[in-house]
N, C-alpha and C positions, 0 to 999 in steps of 0.2 A: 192291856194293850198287847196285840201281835209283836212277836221280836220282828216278822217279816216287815211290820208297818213303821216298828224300829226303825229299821234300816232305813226305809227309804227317806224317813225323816231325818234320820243323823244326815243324811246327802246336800237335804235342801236348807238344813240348820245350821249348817256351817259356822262359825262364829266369824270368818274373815270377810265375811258377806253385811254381817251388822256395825256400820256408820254412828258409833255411839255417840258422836256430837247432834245426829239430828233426833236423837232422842231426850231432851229436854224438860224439866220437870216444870209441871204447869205452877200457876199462883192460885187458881179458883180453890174455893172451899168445896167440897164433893164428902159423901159417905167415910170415905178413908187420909187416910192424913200421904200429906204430898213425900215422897219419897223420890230418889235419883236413880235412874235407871242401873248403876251399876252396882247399887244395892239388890237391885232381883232380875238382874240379867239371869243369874242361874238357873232361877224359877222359870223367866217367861221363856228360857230358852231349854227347859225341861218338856217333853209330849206329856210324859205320866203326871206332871205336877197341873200341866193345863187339861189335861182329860177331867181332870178332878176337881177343878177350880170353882168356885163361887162367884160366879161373874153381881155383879152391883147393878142396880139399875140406872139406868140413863137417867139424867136429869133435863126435864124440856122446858123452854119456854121460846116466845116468838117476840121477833124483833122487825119492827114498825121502818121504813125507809121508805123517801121518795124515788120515784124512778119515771127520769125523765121520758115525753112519748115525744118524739118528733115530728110525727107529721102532724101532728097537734100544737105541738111548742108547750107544753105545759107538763105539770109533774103531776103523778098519778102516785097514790099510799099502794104500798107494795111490802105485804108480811113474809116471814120466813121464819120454815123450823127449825128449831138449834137443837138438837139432842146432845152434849155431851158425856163421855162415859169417866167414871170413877178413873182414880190416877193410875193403879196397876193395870187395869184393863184397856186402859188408852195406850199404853205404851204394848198389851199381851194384840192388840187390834194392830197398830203399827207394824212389830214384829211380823205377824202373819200376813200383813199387807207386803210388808218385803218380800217375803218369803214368794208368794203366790205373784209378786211382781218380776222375780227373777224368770220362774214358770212359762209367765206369761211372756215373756221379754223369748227365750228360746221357743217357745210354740209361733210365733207370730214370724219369726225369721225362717222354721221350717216352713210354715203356708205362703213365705212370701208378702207377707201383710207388714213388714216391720216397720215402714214411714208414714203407717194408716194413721195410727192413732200417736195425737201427742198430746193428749195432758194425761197426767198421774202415772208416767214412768218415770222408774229409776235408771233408766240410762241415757238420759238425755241432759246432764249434766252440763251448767252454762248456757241453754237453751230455753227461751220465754215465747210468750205471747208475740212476740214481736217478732223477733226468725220467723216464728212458722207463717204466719200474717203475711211477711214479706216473700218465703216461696212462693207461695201460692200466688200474691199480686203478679211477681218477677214470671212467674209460669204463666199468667194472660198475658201477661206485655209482649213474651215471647211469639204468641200467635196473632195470624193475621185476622183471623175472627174466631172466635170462641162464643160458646153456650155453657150458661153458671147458673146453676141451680145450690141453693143452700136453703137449710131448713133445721130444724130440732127438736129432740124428742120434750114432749109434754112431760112433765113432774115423774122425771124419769128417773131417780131412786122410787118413789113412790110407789110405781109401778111394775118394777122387779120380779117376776114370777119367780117365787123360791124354789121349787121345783127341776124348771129348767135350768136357774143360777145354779144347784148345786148340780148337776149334768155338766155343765160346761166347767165348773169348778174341778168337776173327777176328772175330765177329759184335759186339763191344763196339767196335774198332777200326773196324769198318764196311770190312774189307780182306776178298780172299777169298785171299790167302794172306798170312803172317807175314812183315812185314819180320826183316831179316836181323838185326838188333839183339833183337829181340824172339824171335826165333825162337834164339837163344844164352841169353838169359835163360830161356826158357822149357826150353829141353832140360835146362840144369843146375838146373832146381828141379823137374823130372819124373826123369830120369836122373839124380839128383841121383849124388855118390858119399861118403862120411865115411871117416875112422877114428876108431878109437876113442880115448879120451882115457887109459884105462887105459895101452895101448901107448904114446902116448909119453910118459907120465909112466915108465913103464917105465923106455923108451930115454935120457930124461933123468938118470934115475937111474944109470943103466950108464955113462953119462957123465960124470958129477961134476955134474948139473946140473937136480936134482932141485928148488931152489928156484926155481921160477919166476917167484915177484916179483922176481927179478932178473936175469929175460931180457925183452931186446928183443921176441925171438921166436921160433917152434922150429925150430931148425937156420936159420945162420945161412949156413952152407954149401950152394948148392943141391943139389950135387952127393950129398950125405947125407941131404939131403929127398928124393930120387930115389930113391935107393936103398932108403931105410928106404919109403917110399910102393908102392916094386914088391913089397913081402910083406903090407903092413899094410892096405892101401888095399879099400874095400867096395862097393860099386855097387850100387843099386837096378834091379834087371832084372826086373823086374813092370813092367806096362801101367798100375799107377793107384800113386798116394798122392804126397805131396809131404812135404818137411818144415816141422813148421807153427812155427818160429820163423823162417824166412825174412821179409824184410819186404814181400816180396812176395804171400805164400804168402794172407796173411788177406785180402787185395780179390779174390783167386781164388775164396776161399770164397766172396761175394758174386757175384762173375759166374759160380759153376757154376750158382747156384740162378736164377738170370736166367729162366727160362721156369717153372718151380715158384713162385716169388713169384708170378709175372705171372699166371697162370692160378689158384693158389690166392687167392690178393688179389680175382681177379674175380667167385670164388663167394663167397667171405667180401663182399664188399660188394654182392651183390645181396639179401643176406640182413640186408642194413642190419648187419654187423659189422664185427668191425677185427680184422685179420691183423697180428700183427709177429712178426717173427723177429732174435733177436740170436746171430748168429754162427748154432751148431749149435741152440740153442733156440728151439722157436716157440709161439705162443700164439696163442690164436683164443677169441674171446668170440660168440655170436651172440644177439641180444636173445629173447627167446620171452613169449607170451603167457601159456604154460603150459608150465611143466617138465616136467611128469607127460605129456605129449603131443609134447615136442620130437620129429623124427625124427633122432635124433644118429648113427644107422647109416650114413644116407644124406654127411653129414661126413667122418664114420670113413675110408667106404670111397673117397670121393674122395681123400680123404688120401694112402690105398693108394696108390691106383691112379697116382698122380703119384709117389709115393715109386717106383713098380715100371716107373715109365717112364723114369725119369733110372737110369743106370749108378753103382752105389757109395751107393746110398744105403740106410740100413737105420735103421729104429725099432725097436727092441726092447720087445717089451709093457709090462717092465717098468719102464720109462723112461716110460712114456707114463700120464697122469692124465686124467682126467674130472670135471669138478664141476657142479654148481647153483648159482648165486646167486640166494636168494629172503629177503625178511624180515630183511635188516641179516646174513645168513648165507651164508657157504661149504658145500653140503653135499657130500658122496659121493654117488655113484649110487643108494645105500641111505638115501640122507634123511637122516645124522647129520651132526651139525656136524664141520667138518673144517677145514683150513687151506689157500693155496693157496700155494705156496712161488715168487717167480719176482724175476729178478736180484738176490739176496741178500735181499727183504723175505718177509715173510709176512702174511699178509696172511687174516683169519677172517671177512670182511665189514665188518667197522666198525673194528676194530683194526690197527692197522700194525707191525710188530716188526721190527728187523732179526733175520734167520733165524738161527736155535740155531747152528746150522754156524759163520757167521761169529762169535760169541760164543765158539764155542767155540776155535777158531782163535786168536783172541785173547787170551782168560784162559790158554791153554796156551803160547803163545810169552812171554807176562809172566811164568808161573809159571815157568818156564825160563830167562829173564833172572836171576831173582829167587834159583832155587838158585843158579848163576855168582854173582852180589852175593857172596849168602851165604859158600859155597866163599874164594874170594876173601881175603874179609873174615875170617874163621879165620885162614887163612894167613897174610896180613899184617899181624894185629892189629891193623887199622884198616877204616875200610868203605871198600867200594872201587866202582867200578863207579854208583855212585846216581846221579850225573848220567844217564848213558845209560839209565839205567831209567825215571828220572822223564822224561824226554824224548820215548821212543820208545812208555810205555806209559800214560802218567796226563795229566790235565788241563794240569801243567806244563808239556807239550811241545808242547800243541795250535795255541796262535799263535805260535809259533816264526817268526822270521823264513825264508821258503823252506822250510819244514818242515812237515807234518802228520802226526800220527798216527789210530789208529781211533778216539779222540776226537772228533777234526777230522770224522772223516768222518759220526760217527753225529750231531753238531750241526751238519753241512751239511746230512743227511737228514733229520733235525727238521724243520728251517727251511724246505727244498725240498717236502715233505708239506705244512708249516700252510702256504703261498702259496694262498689259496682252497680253501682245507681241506675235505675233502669225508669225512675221515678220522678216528678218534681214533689221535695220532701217539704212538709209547714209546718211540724212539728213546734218546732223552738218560734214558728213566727208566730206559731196561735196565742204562746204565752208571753211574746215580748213585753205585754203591757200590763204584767200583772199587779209589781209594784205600783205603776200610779193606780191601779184600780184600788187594790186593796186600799193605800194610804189616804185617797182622795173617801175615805170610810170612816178613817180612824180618828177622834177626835182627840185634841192636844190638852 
């Protein structure tokens, strides 16, 4: 490694920069045994130790949930990839997510872009889903009629062109090639490689060692992680996508869209609106005189035209909405009253709900608590199980020392709505009736 690339590194390495509480050492069993960050701070915070590293493979496997549709009223099976990576590498992926997040965080306030995006910074400290939810409401309520378009990108880690991600990577660094540190991280979360989780639960079982809360961790023997890794082992050998539980992987998503913010943000504000984008979803509000006369084509098709100029990027029609705000109302394209659904609220012009979806989420994982009680309680002809239900799913749980539940969170979202309330807020009335629901379930 360059002493030049040195330097620029010892810059952005800073040690007063790394948050060593949110670095936390996981429980899963993985390739290497679980360790505390401040055991190999020195390492992850060495270039020459991580240019040189041995990154582990991701371990994958997918996980089955319902996922409410609403104009339908019914739940739809909905899968998702998990990749997680080995212990030292989740925390060497963190690091360099910091790192590349502070980058990011100065690049974004030089173009002017700094209240574009809000998920997956580090400087928005004290701020959720719900702030930003409520600017944006509070920013239509303000106009006498508005045009709202929202939309999001398709399997947008998936999608990733690596190529241009490490461009826009150099260009947040202000380097015009990848120190050698950054350029290891960077190959193993584009070239990523996994196996799968089936297999070695498989092999564990073949082994006599199929409980795995009672390993360290898999193969303890390197010489039989070798082995078993030269059959099982999977490589991503496509030019785009990353894997999106990396902890690096989410300030990626932020620096791909680094010239897409920057130039949509500049037409959304000469038109006196507001552009945000959280994560893969964005929103754009633009004030108008008259609905009936906005030109929303000419929007539209800028839209495009950016989405068709960055690599990996795709909106799907049917992911993408249009509305009116005129007269305390949300309409459709068609004039009828409609709802506008975005970070979990809904939102009809004057009313605020938290959205069906998450309700629905909720009363389904309690009802499901609630058969287990029951079950249980048959069995052992005693009730069994009620502490953890009342805890995790009723008002009993909500101020819990270090604890919240969707309680907690729909009387945060109340309280966060009425601060200069511009809203009528339902929050806390969606759930007044959760106890008799739940209970009028549970048998005695």
């Amino acid at each position: 490694m360059t002493h030049d690339n040195r330097l620029r590194l010892d810059t952005l390495a800073s040690s007063s920069k790394i948050q060593e509480s949110k670095y936390k050492t996981k429980r899963y069993v993985h390739f290497d045994r679980k360790v505390a960050f401040k055991r190999v701070k020195n390492k992850v915070n060495d270039p020459c130790w991580i240019a040189e590293h041995g990154f582990y493979p991701f371990i994958h496997f997918q996980i089955r949930f319902n996922k409410y549709i609403k104009k339908d009223n019914l739940k739809k099976i909905k899968e998702r990839e998990i990749f997680y990576a080995s212990h030292i590498d989740s925390f060497i992926y963190k690091y360099y997510g910091d790192l590349l997040n502070h980058k990011y965080n100065e690049r974004v306030k030089e173009l002017g872009t700094d209240q574009v995006a809000t998920a997956y910074r580090n400087n928005l400290e004290g701020k959720s889903n719900i702030d930003f939810a409520k600017e944006v409401i509070d920013f239509i309520r303000k106009q006498d009629n508005a045009y709202v378009y929202v939309a999001d990108f398709t399997s947008f880690f998936d999608n990733l062109d690596h190529k241009y991600l490490k461009e826009k990577i150099k260009s947040a660094l202000n380097v015009k090639t990848l120190p050698q540190d950054f350029f290891a991280v960077f190959k193993n979360i584009t070239k990523y490689s996994w196996i799968e989780k089936a297999d070695i639960d498989r092999e564990m079982e073949n082994k006599g060692k199929d409980n795995s809360t009672q390993l360290s961790r898999y193969f303890s023997n390197e010489g039989e992680f070798r082995e078993f890794k030269k059959i099982n082992i999977h490589n991503n050998k496509k030019s785009y996508g990353i894997p999106q539980g990396a902890g690096i992987s989410s300030v990626c998503s932020n620096i791909y869209l680094l010239e897409f913010d920057r130039l949509l943000n500049n037409y959304v504000q000469d038109l006196n609106g507001l552009y945000r984008r959280y994560c893969d979803d964005l929103i754009i509000v633009i004030p108008t005189d008259n609905i009936g006369e906005f030109d929303r084509d000419s929007l539209t098709n800028y839209v495009d035209f950016l989405r068709d100029s960055i690599p990996g990027l795709e909106i799907q029609p049917e992911k993408t909405d249009e509305f009116y705000y005129s007269d305390n109302e949300i309409l459709d394209l068609d004039n009828s009253s409609t709802k506008l659904d975005y970070l979990g609220f809904s939102f009809d012009g004057y009313n605020v709900r938290i959205r069906e979806k998450s309700l629905f989420k909720y009363y389904s994982r309690a009802y499901k608590k609630v058969r287990i009680c029951n079950r249980l309680t048959k069995k052992s002809n005693q009730k069994a199980q009620r502490k953890s239900l009342f805890k995790n799913y009723t008002h009993l749980g909500k101020k819990s020392k270090g604890h919240g539940n969707f309680l907690s969170y729909a009387t945060r979202a109340q309280q966060t709505f009425d601060k200069n309330k511009t809203t009528n807020n339902l929050m806390e009335h969606q759930v007044k009736n959760h106890w008799k629901r739940i209970n009028l379930r549970l048998e005695n």
